[in-house]
C-alpha positions as semicolon CSV with decimal commas, in nm:
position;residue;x (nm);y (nm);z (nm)
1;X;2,921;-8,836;5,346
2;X;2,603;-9,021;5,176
3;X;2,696;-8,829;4,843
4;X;2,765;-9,133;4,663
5;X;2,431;-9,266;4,736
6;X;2,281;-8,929;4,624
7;X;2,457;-9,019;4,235
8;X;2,305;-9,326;4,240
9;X;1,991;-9,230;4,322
10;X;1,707;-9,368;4,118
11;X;1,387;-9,210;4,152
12;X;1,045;-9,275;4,022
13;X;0,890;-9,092;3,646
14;X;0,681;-8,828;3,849
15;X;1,011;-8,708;4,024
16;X;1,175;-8,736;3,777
17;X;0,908;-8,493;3,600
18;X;0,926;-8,277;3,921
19;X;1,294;-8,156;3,886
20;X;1,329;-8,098;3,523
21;X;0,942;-7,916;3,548
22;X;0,816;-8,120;3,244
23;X;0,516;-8,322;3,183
24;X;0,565;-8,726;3,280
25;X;0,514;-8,817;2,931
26;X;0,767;-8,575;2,826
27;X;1,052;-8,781;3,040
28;X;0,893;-9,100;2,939
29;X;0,938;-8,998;2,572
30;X;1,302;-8,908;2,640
31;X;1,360;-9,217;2,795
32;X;1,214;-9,402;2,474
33;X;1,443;-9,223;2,251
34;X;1,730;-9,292;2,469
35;X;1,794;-8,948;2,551
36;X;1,795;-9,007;2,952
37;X;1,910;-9,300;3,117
38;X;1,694;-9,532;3,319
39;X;1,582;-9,870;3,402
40;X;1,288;-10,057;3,545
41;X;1,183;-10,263;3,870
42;X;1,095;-10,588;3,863
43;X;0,716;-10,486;3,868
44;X;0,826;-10,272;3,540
45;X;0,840;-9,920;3,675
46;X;1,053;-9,680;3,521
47;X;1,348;-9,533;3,755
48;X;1,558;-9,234;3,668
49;X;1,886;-9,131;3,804
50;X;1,845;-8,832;4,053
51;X;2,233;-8,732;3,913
52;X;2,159;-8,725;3,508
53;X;1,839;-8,507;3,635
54;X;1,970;-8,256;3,825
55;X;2,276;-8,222;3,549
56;X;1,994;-8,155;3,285
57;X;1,790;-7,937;3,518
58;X;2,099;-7,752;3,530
59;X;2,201;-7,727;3,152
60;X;1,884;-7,708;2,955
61;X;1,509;-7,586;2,931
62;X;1,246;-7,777;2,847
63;X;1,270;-7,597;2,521
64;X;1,631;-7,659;2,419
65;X;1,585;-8,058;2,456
66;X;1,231;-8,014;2,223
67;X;1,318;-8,213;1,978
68;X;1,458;-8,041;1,648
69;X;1,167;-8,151;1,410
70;X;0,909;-7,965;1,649
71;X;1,049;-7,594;1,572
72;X;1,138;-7,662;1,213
73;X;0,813;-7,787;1,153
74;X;0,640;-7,460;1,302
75;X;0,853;-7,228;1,154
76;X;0,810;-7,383;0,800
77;X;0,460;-7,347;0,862
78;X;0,484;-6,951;0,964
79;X;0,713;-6,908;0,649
80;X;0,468;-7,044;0,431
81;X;0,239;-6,837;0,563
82;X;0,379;-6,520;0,498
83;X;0,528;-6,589;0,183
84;X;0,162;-6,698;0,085
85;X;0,014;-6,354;0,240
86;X;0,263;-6,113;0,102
87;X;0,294;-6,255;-0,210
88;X;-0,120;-6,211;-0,252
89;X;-0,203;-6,546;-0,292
90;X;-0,423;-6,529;-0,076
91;X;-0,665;-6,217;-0,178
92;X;-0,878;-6,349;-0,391
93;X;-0,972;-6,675;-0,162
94;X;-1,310;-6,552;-0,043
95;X;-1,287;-6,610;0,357
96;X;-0,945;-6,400;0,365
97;X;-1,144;-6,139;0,138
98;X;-1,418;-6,103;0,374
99;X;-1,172;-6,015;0,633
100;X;-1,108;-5,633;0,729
101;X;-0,720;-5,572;0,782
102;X;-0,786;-5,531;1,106
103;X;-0,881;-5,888;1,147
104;X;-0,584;-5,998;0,923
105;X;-0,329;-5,837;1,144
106;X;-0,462;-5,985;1,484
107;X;-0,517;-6,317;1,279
108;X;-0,127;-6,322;1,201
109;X;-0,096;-6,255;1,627
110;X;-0,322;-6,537;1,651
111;X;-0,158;-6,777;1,432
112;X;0,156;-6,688;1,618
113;X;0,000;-6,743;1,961
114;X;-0,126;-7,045;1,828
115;X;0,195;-7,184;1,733
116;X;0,381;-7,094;2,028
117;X;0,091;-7,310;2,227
118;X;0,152;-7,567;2,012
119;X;0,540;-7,602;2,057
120;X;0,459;-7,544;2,478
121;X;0,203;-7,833;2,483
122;X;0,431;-8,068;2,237
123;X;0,698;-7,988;2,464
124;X;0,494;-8,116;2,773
125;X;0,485;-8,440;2,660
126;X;0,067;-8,328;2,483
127;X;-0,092;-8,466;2,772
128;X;-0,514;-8,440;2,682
129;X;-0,568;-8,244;2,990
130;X;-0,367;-7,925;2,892
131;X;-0,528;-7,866;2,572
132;X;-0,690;-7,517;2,769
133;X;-0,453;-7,303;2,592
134;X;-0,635;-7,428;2,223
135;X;-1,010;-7,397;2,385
136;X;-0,913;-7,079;2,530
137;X;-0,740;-6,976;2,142
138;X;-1,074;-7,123;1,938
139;X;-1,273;-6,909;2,108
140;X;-1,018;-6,599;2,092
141;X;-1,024;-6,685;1,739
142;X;-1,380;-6,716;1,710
143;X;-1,462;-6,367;1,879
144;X;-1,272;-6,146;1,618
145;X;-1,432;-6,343;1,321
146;X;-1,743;-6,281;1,450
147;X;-1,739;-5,929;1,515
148;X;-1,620;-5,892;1,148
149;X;-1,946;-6,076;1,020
150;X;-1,777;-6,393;0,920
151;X;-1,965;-6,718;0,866
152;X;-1,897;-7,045;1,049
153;X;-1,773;-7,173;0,747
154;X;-1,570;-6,905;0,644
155;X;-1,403;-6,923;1,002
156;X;-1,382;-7,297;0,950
157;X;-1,179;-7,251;0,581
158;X;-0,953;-7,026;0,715
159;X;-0,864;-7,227;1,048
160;X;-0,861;-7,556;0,782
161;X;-0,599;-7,375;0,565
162;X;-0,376;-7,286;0,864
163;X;-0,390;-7,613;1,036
164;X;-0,337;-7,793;0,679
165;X;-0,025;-7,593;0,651
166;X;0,154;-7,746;0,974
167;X;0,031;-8,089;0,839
168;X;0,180;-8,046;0,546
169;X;0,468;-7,927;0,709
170;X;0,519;-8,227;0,911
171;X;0,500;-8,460;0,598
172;X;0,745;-8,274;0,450
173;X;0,984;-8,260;0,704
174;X;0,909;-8,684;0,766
175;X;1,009;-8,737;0,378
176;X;1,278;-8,530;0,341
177;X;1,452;-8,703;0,714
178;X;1,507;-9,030;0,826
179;X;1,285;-9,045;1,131
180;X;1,411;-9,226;1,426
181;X;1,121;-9,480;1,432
182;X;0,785;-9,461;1,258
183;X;0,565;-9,461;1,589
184;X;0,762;-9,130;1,681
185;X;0,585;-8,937;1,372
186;X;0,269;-9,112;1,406
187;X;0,271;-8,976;1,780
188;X;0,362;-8,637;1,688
189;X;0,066;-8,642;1,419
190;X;-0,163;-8,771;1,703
191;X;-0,066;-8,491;1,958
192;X;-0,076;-8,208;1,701
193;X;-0,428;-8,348;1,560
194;X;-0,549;-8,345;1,922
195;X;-0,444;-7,995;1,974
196;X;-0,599;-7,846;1,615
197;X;-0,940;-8,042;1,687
198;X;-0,951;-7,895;2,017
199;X;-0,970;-7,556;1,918
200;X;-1,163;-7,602;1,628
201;X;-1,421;-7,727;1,855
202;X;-1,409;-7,474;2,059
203;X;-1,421;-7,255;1,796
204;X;-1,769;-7,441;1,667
205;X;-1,931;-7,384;2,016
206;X;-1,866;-7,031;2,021
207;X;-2,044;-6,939;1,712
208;X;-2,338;-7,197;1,799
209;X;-2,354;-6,998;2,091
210;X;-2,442;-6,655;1,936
């Protein structure tokens, strides 16, 4: 009794965000894509139904319903990477050459922390307030360089050439697919901008700081 009122259920965007454990921007941007049903009250609230939530709750992560061009995009940009690396294109550039190999191996566990961050707070919806994870990374980042006896600006060129590679990876990926709408890739650019500038910053006020 009263279960046919629980499938047509409509709840409000922060429940909705409560039982699939996402960020409200996250469902909102599903919602915009038409990847989750709802409609809106006459005051132009957003109202989800409790039924579709719980079934996706049930069936799929956060992480599985991350949108395809988010982990193609970072995985280009770790291929390039290594293919870069191993094939020694990188050895005579002079910031990697001031590096010991110690600092090259943790700065491939970095770049791979830092991706991973990335893909979490894209898949959050990239709300401004959870950018800790890139402070907390610049200054990770900034501490080994450091303690090698690299410059600012040799820290600066190689966190420029990394964070140029995902860039470039996005444009790639936006020319060689038909996007589903041109504000989607312009938001993506926005949220992975805000991320990158984040931890550069914090990797500024580290090294001002010694």
């Amino acid at each position: 009794m009263g279960n046919g009122n629980d499938q047509q259920e409509w709840v409000s965007l922060r429940k909705a965000a409560e039982i699939l454990g996402v960020h409200p921007a996250t469902v909102r941007n599903w919602a915009d894509r038409g990847e989750l049903t709802s409609r809106r009250t006459p005051g132009g609230h957003r109202r989800f139904r409790r039924a579709d939530l719980e079934h996706l709750a049930q069936t799929q992560s956060p992480h599985d319903v991350q949108p395809a061009e988010v982990k193609i995009i970072i995985q280009n940009a770790l291929g390039q990477t290594r293919m870069q690396v191993g094939d020694g294109q990188l050895d005579d550039v002079p910031w990697y050459a001031a590096m010991s190999e110690k600092t090259r191996g943790e700065m491939r566990t970095y770049g791979r922390a830092m991706l991973d961050a990335l893909r979490e707070f894209l898949a959050d919806g990239a709300p401004d307030e959870s950018l800790s994870q890139a402070i907390r990374l610049g200054k990770e980042y900034a501490v080994v360089l450091t303690d090698d006896g690299l410059s600012l600006p040799q820290a600066l060129r190689g966190f420029f050439y990394f964070s140029d590679l995902i860039l470039n990876s996005i444009l790639t990926w936006s020319e060689i697919t038909q996007p589903r709408n041109a504000s989607e890739w312009a938001n993506l650019l926005r949220q992975v901008n805000n991320f990158m500038n984040a931890m550069m910053l914090s990797l500024v006020e580290y090294y001002e700081e010694e």
